[in-house]
N, C-alpha and C positions, 0 to 999 in steps of 0.2 A: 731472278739472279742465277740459280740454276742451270736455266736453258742456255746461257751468255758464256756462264764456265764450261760447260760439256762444249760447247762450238770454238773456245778460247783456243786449244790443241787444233782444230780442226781448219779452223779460219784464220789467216794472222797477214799483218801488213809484209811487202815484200820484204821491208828492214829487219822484221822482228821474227823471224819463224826461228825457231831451232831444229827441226825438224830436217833428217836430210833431206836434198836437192831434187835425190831421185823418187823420194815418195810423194813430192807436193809436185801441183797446178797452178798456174796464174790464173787469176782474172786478170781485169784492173786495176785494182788496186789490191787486191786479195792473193796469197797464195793455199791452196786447197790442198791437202789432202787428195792423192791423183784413185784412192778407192772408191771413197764418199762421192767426190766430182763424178766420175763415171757412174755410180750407184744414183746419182740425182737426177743425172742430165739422161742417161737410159733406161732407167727402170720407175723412177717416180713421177718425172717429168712426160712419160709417154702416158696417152692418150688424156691429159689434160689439156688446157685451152690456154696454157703458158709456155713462151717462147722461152730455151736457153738463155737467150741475152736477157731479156724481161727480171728473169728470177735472180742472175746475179746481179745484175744493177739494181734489182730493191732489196738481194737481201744487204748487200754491201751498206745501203743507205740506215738497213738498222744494225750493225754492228758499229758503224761510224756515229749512229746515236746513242746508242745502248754501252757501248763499251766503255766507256766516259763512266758512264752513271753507275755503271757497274764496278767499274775499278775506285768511285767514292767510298762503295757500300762495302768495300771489300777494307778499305783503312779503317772505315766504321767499326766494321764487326773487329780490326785486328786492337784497335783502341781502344775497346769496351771491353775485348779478352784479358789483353796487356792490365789494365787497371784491375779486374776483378781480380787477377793473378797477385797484384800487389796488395791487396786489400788487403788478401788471406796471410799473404808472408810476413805483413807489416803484425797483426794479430795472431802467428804464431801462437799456441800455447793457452793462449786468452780464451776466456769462457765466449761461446755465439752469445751475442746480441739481435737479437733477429727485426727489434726497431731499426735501430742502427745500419743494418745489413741493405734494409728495404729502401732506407731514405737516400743509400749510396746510392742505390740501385735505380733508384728514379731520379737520380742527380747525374748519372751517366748513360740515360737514357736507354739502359735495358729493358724499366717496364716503364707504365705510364701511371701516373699518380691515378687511385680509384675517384671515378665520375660519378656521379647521381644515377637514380633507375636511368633504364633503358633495355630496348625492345632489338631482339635481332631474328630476319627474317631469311627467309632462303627461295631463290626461282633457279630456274635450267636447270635441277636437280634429277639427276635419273631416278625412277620410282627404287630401282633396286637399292640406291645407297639414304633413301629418303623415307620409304616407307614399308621394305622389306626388310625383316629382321634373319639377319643368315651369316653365316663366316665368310669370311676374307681371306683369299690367299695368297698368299706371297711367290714370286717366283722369276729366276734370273731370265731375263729375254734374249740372251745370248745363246742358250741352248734353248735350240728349237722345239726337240723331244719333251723337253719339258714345260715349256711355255706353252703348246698343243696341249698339254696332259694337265695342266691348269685351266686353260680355258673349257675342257670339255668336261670339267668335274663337277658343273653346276646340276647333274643327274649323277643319280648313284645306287646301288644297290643295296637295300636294307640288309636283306638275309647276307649279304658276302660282308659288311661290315658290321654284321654283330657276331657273326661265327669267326672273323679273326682278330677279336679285341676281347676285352677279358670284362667286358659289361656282361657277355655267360660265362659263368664259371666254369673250374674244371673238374669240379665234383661229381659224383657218381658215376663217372666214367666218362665225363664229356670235356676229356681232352684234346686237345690240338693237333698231337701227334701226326704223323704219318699221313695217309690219305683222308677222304672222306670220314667222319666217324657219325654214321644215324642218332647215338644218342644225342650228339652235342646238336646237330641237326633235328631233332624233333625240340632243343632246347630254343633255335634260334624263332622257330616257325611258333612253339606258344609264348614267345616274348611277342612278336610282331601282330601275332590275334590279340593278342592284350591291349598292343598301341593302338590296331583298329578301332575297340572297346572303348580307351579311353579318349581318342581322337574325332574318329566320327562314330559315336554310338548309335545302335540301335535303339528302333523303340522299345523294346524288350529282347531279352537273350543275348548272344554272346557271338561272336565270328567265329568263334572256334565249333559252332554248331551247325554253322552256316553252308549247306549242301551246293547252294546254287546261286545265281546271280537273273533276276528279267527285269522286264518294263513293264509297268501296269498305270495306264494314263499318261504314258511320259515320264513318269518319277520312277527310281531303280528300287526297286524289289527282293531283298534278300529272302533266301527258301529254308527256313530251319528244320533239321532231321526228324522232326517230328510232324512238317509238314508245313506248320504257321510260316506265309509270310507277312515280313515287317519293311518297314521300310525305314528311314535313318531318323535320329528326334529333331536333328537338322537340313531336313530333305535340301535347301541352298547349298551344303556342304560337296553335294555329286554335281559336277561341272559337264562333263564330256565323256567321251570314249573314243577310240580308236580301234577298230575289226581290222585285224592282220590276216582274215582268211584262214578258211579250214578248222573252225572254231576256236580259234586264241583269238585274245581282243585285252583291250586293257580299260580300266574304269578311272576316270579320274575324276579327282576330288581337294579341295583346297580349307588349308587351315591356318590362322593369323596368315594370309598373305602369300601364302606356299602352299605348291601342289606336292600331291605322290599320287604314283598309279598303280592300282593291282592289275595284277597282270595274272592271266588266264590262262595257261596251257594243259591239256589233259595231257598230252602226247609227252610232254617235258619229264624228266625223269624227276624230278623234284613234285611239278602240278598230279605227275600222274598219283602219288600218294596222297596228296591231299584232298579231302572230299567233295572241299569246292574247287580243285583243278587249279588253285593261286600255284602259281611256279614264283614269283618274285613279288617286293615292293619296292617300285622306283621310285627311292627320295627326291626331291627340289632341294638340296642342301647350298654347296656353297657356291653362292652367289655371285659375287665380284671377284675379280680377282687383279690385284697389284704384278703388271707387268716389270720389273724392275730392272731398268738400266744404268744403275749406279751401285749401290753399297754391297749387294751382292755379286758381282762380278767384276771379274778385271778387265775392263774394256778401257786402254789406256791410250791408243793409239787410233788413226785412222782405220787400218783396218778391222782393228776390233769393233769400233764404233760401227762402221756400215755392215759388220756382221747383224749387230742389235737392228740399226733401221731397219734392214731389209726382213729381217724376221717379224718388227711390227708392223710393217706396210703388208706379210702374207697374211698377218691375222685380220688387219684391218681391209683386202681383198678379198678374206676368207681362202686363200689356194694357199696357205702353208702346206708344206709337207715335209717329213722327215722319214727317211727310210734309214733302216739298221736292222743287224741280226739276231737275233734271239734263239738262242739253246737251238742253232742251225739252223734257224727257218727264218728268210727276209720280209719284214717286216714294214709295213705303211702307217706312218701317223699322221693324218688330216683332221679337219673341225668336225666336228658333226655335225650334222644339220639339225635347223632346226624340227622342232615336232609339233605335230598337227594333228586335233583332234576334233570331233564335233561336239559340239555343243547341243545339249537337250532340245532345243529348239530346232537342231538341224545347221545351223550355222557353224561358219570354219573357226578355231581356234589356233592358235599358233603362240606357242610358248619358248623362248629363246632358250639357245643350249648351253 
């Protein structure tokens, strides 16, 4: 019902538009929106294997079916609002009844009277919304800057988000202030050896001990300052890696269903302090993310609408772009690509951005 109301503005019989003259298109039976129509017929419609005439003669065919059915469900919902409205007015004052309330309520067919057991299953589910546990974000798809900046947040930097939230304190001098501050920065580096610890532990010792990183038979290898290497008590836990050349490389490793990757740089002004060279941990965080073309934004008209399409068709093309300025300097926002890593075995891995 949804999809029927957003196209309601958009698509309307020649008798019925309200919309001025100069912003709408005929079909045949349809007048369009003269944005959306040019956004359909040259930008979504090209290099598909559907003619102009094709697309409006069958979408026509389901607005002339749907529209009906839609405009039942719309007295529906206004007749089951109007009575609940009256329920409450007529009982003013009166104590709830919540038997009472229920039985209305399944007598105007807001719910459905409770059924006997019963099993409910689920197929076509994508594994992220099914069996990866991760946050969801929300975000208007009208602004491009920001719908890129959602989609690209499913990687993320540990260390820059515990140094600017207050899971580190600001006690003993590791405030936020001003630039950089070392102490709060050695605070944020033995939080995340801690998460290594508890995350993917060693056989023995600590990450925070941990000088170096090899391979020994294929399985990874941590080097403790004392010389001992160990290796993980869940050696399945190390997946892959990635060599960026010149000795940086990143280790990745997956837990409940999500990855992070330590990341390697001596040269890095952050790696080169640390004794095993870590400069970052790249989170797997949030996962999905709700493009939203309704509640959050006021896309009320034709053109606003084909503002949102054409921003979903560049995500779903992958060539969105959003250029702007920043404290003087011009600026690119695109997707980011995917990442690829190899797997212990040698084989390619390829993990969505």
């Amino acid at each position: 019902m949804n999809i029927i109301n957003k196209l309601a503005s958009l698509f309307k019989s020649k008798n019925s538009s309200s919309q001025p003259e100069d912003q709408m298109s005929s079909t045949s039976t349809l007048q369009v929106s003269k944005d959306l129509k040019d956004f359909l017929e040259n930008e979504v419609l090209v290099g598909l294997d559907i003619s102009v005439d094709h697309f409006w003669s069958s979408f026509e065919k389901i607005v002339d079916e749907f529209s009906p059915r839609n405009s039942e469900l719309l007295k529906k919902r206004e007749h089951i609002q109007s009575s609940i409205d009256a329920w409450h007015i007529e009982r003013r004052g009166s104590e709830h009844n919540h038997e009472e309330y229920k039985l209305f309520l399944e007598e105007i067919g807001y719910i459905a009277p409770r059924s006997g057991d019963f099993s409910i299953t689920t197929e076509n589910v994508d594994p992220e919304i099914k069996t990866i546990a991760g946050p969801q974000l929300v975000v208007p798809v009208m602004n491009a800057r920001f719908a890129l900046n959602a989609a690209n947040a499913r990687w993320g930097s540990l260390y820059d988000a515990l140094y600017g939230t207050d899971v580190i304190s600001d006690e003993d001098g590791a405030k936020r202030e001003g630039g950089y501050n070392p102490i709060r920065g050695d605070k944020v580096i033995a939080f995340a050896k801690n998460f290594l610890d508890e995350t993917i532990p060693l056989e023995h010792g600590s990450f925070a001990d941990v000088s170096g990183f090899e391979f020994i038979d294929g399985e990874l290898s941590a080097t403790l300052l004392e010389g001992d290497k160990v290796g993980l008590k869940n050696p399945s836990q190390y997946v892959g890696y990635v060599d960026s050349g010149e000795g940086t490389y990143g280790l990745l490793f997956t837990n409940n269903n999500l990855h992070f990757e330590i990341q390697i740089d001596n040269t890095h002004s952050v790696g080169s302090t640390d004794i095993a060279g870590i400069k970052d941990i790249l989170m797997e965080s949030a996962i999905t993310t709700i493009q939203d073309a309704e509640d959050s934004v006021a896309a009320v008209d034709g053109e606003d609408k084909t503002i949102v399409y054409r921003n979903w068709l560049g995500l779903m093309k992958g060539n969105l772009q959003e250029s702007f300025n920043k404290n003087g300097s011009q600026m690119t926002r695109e997707l980011n690509p995917d990442r690829a890593y190899k797997a212990k075995d040698g084989s390619d891995i390829m993990l969505a951005t």
